[in-house]
N, C-alpha and C positions, 0 to 999 in steps of 0.2 A: 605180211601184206597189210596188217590191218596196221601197223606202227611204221610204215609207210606213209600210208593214208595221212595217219596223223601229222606226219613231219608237212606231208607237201602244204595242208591244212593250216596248218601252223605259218609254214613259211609264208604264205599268200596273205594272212591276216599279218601279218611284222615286214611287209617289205615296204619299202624305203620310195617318197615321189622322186621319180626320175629327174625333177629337176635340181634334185640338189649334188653337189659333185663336191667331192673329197681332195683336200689339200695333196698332194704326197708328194714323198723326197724325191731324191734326182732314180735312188735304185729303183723305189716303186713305181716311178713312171714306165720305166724298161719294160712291168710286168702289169700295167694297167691295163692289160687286155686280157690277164687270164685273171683278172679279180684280186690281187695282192692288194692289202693295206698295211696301214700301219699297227703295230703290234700293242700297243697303249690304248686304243681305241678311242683317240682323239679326233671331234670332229673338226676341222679347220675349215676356213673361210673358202669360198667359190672365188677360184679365180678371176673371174670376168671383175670381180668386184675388186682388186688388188688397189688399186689407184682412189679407191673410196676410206676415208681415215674413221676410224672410230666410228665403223658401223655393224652392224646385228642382221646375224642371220639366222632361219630356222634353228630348228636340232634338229639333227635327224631322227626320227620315231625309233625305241626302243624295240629292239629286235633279239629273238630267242631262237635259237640252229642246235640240233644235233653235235656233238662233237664231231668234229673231222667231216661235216656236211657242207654243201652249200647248195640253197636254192635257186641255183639256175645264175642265172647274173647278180652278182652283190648289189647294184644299182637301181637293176630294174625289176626282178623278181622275175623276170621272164623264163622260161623251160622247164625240165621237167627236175626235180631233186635228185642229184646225184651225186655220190659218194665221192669224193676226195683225200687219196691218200697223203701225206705229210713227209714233203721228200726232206732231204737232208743239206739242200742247198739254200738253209736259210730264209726261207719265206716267210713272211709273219702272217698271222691267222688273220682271217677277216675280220671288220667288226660283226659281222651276220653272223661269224661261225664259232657261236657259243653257247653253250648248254643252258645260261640260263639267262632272262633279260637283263641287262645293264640298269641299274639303280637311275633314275631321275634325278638329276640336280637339281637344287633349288632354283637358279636363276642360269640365268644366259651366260655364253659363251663370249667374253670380248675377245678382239684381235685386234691388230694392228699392222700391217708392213711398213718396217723401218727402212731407213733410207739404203741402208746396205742390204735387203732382202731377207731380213731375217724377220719372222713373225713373232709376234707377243702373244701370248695367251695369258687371260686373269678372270677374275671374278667379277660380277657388275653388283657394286653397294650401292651405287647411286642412280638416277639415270639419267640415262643420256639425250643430251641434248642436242640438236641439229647446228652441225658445224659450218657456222656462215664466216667465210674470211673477211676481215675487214681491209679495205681498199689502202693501199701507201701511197695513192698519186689519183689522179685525173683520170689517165689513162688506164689504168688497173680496170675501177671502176666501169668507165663506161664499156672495155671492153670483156668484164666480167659476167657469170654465171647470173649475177642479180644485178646490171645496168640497166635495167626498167625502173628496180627499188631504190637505185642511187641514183638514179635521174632524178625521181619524185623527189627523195630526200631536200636533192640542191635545188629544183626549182622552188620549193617550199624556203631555204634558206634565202633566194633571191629575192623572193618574192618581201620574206620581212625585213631584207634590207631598204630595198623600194618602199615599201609602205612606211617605215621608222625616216625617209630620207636621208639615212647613212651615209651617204655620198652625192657629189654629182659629175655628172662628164664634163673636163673641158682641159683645155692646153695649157699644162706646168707652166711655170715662167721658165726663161732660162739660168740652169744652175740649179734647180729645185732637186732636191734626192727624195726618190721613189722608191716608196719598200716595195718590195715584191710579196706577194700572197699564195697561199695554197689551200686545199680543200682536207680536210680531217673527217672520217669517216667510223661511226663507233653503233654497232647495234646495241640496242638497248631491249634490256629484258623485263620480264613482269617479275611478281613472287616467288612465281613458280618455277621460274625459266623460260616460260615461253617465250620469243620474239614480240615482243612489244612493237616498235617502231625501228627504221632505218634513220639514223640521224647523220644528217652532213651538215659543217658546217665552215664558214670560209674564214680564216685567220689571215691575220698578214705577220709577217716574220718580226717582231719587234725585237731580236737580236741585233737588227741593222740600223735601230733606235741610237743616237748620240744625245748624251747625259745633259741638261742644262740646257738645248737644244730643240729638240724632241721631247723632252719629257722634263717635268720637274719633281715636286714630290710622287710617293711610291706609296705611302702607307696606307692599307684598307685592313679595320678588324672585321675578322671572324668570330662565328663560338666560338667557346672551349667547349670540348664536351662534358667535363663536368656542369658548365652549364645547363648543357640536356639533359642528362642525369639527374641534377637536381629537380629543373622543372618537370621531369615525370614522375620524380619521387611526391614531389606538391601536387601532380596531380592525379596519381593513384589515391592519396591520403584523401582528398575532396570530390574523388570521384566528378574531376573536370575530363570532359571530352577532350579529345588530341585531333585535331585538323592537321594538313598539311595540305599546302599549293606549289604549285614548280612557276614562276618567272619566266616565258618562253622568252629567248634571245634577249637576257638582259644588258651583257654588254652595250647593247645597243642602242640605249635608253640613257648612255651615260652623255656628257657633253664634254666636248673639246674647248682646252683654251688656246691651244698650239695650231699651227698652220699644217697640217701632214697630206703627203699624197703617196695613194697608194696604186699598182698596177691593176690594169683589170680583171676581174675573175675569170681564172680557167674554165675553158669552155662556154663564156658570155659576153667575149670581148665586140665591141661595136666594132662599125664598117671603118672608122676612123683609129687606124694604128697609133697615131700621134695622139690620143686622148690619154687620160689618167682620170682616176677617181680621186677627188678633192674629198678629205672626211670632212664631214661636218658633226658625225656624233663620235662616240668609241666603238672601236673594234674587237673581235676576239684579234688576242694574239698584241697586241697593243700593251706597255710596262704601264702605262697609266689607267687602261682600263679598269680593272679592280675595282681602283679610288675614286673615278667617275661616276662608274655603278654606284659605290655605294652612297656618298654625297648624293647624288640624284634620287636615291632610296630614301634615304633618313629625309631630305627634303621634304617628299612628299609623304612623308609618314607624320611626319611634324606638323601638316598641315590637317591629318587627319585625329590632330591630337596626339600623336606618342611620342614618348620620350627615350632616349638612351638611359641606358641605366647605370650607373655608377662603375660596378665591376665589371661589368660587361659590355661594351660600346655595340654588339651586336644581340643586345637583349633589351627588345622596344616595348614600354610599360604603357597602358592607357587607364587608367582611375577614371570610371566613371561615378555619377553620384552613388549608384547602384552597385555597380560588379566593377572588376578589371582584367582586364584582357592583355595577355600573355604572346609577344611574337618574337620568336626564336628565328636568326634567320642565319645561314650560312653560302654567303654569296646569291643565288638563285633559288637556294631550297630552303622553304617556310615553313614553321609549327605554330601553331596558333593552337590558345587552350584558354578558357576558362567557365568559369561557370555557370553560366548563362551559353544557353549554345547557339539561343538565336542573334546574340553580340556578333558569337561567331560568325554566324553566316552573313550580317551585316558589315562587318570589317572586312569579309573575301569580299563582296558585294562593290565595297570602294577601293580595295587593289585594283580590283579586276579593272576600276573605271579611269585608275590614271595607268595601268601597265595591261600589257597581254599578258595572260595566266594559264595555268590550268587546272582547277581544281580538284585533288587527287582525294577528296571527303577526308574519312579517316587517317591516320597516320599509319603506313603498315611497316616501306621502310624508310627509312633518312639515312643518310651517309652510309649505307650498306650495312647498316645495323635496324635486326630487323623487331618491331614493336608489334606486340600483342599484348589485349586486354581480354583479363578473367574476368568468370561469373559475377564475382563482387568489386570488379573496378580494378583490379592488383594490374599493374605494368610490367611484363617483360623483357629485356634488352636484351636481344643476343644476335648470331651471326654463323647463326649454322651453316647458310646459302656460301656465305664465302668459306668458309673450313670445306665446305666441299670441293669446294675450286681449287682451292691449296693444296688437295691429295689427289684430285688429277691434275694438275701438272706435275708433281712429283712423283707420278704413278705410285702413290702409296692408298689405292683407293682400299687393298686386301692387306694393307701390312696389321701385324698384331698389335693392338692398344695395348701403351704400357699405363700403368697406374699413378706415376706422377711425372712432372717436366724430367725431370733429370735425376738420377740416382742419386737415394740421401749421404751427402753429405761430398758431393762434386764440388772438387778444387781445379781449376778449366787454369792452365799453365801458358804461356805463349808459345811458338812455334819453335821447336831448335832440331838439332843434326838429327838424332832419332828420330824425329816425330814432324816430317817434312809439311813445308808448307803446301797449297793447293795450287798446283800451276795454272789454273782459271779461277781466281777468286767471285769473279760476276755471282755465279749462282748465288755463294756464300752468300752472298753481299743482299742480293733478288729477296732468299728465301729468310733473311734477318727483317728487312723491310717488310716483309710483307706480316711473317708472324708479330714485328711491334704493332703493325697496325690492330691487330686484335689485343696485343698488350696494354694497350691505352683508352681502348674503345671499349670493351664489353669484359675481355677476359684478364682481369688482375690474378688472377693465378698462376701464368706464365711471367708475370715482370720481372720476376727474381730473374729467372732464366736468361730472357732476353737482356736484363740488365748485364749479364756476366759475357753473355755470346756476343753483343755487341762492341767489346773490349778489343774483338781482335778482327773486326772490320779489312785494318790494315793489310794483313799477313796469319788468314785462316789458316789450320793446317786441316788435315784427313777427321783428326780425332774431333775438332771444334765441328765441323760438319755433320759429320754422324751424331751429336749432341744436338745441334739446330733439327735435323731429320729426325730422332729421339722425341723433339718437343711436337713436331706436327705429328707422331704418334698416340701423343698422349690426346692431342685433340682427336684425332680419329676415334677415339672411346667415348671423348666427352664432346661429342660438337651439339648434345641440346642443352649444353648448360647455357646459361642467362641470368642476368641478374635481375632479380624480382622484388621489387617494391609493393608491398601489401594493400590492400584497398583502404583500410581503416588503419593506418599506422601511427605511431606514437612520432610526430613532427620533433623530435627530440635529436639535436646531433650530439654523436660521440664519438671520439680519435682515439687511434690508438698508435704510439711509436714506440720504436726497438730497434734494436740496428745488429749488427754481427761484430764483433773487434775484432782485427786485424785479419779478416775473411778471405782477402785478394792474396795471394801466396806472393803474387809479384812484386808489389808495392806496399805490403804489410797495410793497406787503408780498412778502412769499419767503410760498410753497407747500411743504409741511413732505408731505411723501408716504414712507411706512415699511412692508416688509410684510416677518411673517414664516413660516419655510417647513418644514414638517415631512411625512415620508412623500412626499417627490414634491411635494407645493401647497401651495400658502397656506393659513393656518387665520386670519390677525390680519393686517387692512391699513389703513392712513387716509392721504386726500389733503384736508388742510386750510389754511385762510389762518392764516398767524403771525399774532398778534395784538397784535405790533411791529414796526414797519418794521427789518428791517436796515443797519448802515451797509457792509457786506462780504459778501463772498460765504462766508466763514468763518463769520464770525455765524451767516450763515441756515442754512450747512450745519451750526453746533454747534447753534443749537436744536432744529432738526431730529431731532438725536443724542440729544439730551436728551429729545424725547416718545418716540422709540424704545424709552428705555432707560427711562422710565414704563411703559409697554407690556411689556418682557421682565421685569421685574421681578413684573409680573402673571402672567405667562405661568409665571413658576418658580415660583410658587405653586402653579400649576395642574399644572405635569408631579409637580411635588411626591406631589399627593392620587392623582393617576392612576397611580404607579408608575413613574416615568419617572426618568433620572438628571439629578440639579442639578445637572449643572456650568456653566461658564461660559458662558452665552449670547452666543455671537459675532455682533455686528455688525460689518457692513460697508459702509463708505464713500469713496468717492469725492474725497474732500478730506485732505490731509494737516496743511494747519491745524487742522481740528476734529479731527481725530485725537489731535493736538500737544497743542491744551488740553484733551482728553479723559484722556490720558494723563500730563500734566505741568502742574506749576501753575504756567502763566506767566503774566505780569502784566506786558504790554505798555500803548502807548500806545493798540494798534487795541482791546483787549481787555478793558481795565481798568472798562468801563461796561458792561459784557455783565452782566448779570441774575443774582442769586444761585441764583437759580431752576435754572437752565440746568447749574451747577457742582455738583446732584447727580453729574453724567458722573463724575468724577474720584472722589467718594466710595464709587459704586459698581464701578468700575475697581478702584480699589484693595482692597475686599473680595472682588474673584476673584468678581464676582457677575454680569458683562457684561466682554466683552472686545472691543475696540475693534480692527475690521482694516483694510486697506486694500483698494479693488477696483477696478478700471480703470474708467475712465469706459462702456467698450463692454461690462463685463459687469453694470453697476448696472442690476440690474432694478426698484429702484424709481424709476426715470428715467420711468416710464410713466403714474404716480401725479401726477406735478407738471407734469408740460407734455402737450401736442399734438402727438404724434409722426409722425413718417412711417411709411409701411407697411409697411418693412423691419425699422426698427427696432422697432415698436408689436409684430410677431409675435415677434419672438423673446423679448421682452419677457415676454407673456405664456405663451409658453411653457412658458419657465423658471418661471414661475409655477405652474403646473400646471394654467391652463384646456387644455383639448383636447377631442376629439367621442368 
């Protein structure tokens, strides 16, 4: 009686809120009236929610039953505790009816119903964010879930076309060709993830642009990003503040020299069918745009004092008697930095007064690459927010971190009869784009990788794929590394080149890998195929030396405009033959067909403008750029580089 007592006791403190209700197969539905579940003791998602994607539901409270008991209803805990024999026709036990409570997971339960009905169960590493679809049309929109927030959106879009006079109504001539327009819909988010703003914005199709016509020149600079890199390397070392502002609807701002008419925006069309919007400034979606913008930019930048800068046509310098002020811009998105911070705030002060702005203070991210500053001024560069996004779409949120890109000493072959190619290469194609864009932005320790995965673009097969999925692995162990620039750092640049001979199995070509390092990390790196077989391993390592010293030549440009001292940009390499004919002009038999090209080295050697050193095989950190290392060497590698958490 009394171990009775206890069970019903028992069972009444572990039963389960009725509202939550259990997934089950097609057989356990047959028997979801006498209490049957699944035998795994898996909670799965509530039905009603099936049509709901990537959402989280309770757990059901851990619960402790007698062997071969159950209390009363699985569900609800209703009735009295009674004993349950265990017939022979295959029923699986309850999750209630278990001797002892089920262990607590760490974290939540995800699900999913895929389009053919089958569910996903996994782990949640990250979290989740609220799944807003973005509109493909007009109509999507206004007849969507959030058509109140893409209402506001496009009135707002209208409203600063109106205000900028970006157009006006009246009757084409006859014979005039009328681009057609559509509306582009993209939430934007914060840091954190949250929803930020709904943003709409109206393009007109400038595919239906005719060359010479329509449009004349095309060219507008951007950064580079080692550009950025640099200047937060100069400004961790000085402990300069980092601003950033956003440009609302810059295109807008630009000026036309072309006669263009565009149709009226969907869903704002006047009473009059027969009307067209005549541009009178630039549009989104417009081939000349860009170049509008920016002319209209530099313009007014020039009037506020600043100058382009020599290596960089998108890096505007202002020298005042005092300080100099720093503005980084790429298309719409602005860094301003210098050392004086109330410059700074007087320089937004006068954007703000010939453009619409928005000033975002500090820097946190720019181009998806996110920036934080230490205790003592150090700069971070990294992109953890997007490596998370990259592993949920490839639902590799749980997959196991491997320790480097690619197994040491991976030779990636082309597609042939054994080793078939991918009858949808898209993904291939998707998931190589996306991981170079962290190759060139933040993470040089995948270049090698991407440099070799990117070969076969063309005609992926299975094995080159699971090598790209292999590489967002390794990111899933490491997405807080960053490159970090010290507060107090030695302004001192230093290169290092190496390259691999005859690396590509294919093509027998050398891998040309060069990175250089200022304030602690890299700010300039590349791991590419030579684009001539070597006959020597001297060869491969002088041409190597030679794109290096293309690269520091650029780069002395740039310490140049940013106040940095020219002196001799020391590279270091691993080879004492390339060194030899970097150094001295000899004219052997191995040597005498090496490329005119390659024997700037020696021209720039000799004008004290690159200085050619030697460095042990074990401290060549670009050894990590041109082959598939092991995991000893691949971290120190990096290191010294200045990725870290």
């Amino acid at each position: 009686a009394l171990a009775l007592l206890y069970l019903q006791v028992f069972a009444h403190r572990c039963r389960v809120s009725p509202d939550v209700q259990i997934l089950m197969s097609k057989r356990e539905r047959e028997v979801q009236h006498h209490g049957a579940s699944t035998s795994s003791g898996q909670t799965a998602a509530p039905q009603r929610h099936a049509g709901i994607p990537a959402a989280q539901f309770p757990r059901m409270q851990n619960t402790a039953q007698s062997r071969g008991g159950n209390g009363g209803n699985a569900m609800t805990g209703e009735g009295p505790v009674q004993q349950q024999n265990h017939n022979n026709d295959g029923a699986d036990v309850n999750m209630q009816e278990r001797r002892y409570p089920l262990r607590e997971r760490k974290r939540l339960i995800e699900w999913r119903h895929e389009p053919n009905g089958r569910v996903t169960f996994g782990r949640i590493n990250a979290a989740i964010e609220e799944e807003v679809p973005e509109p493909a049309s007009y109509q999507e929109a206004t007849d969507g879930p959030y058509a109140e927030e893409w209402r506001s959106a496009m009135d707002e879009e209208i409203s600063a076309q109106l205000t900028n006079r970006t157009w006006e109504l009246a009757k084409p001539p006859p014979g005039a060709r009328i681009l057609p327009c559509r509306w582009v819909y993209k939430v934007k988010r914060a840091e954190d993830g949250e929803i930020e703003r709904y943003k709409a914005r109206l393009v007109a199709k400038g595919y239906e642009q005719r060359a010479g016509i329509d449009y004349g020149e095309l060219f507008a600079p951007t950064s580079r990003f080692a550009s950025l890199r640099m200047l937060l390397a100069v400004a961790a070392a000085k402990a300069m503040p980092i601003h950033q502002l956003d440009v609302s609807t810059a295109f807008l701002n630009g000026e036309l020299e072309e006669e263009l008419w565009m149709q009226q925006p969907p869903g704002y069309e006047s009473a009059d069918p027969e009307q067209a919007c005549r541009l009178l400034r630039s549009i989104y979606g417009l081939k000349q745009a860009p170049r509008c913008w920016y002319m209209k930019l530099a313009a007014e930048l020039d009037k506020l004092g600043f100058k382009p800068s020599v290596a960089d046509p998108a890096l505007f310098i202002k020298k005042d008697e005092k300080e100099i002020v720093y503005l980084l811009v790429h298309v719409d998105d602005i860094i301003i930095t210098s050392e004086d911070e109330a410059m700074i705030r007087r320089v937004k002060t006068e954007i703000g007064q010939a453009f619409k702005i928005r000033d975002l203070g500090e820097a946190k991210v720019f181009l998806g690459m996110e920036i934080s500053r230490g205790a003592h001024g150090e700069v971070k560069l990294s992109q953890r927010r997007y490596i998370e996004e990259l592993l949920q779409r490839h639902q590799l949120v749980n997959a196991k971190p491997r320790k480097t890109p690619l197994p040491p000493g991976t030779r990636a072959l082309p597609a042939e009869d054994n080793n078939k190619e991918l009858v949808d290469n898209t993904k291939y194609r998707a998931l190589v784009g996306e991981l170079n864009y962290l190759a060139t932005s933040t993470r040089l320790d995948i270049s090698q990788a991407m440099s070799v995965l990117a070969r076969f673009m063309g005609n992926p097969s299975k094995v080159h794929m699971g090598l790209a999925l292999g590489v967002l692995r390794y990111l899933a162990g490491t997405k807080e590394l960053g490159l970090c620039y010290d507060g107090d750092g030695d302004l001192t640049m230093v290169g290092y080149s190496d390259s691999d001979w005859a690396g590509d199995p294919a093509t027998r070509r050398s891998t040309t890998g060069y990175v250089f390092l200022l304030n602690g990390a890299a700010i300039s790196w590349n791991s590419q195929l030579q684009r001539t077989a070597a006959a020597s391993t001297v060869e491969a390592e002088y041409q190597a030396t030679a794109a290096a010293v293309r690269e520091a030549l650029w780069l002395r440009k740039l310490t140049r405009d940013l106040g940095l001292r020219t002196q001799a940009i020391q590279i270091r390499t691993d080879s004492e033959g390339s060194m030899s004919l970097g150094n001295n002009p000899i004219m052997s038999v191995r040597s005498k067909h090496i490329d005119v090209q390659h024997h700037l080295v020696r021209e720039r050697v000799l004008r004290k403008e690159v200085a050619l050193l030697h460095c042990s095989t074990e401290d060549m950190v670009a050894d990590v750029l041109t082959k598939a290392l092991g995991e000893i060497k691949f971290k120190k590698c990096i290191t010294a580089m200045g990725l870290a958490e």
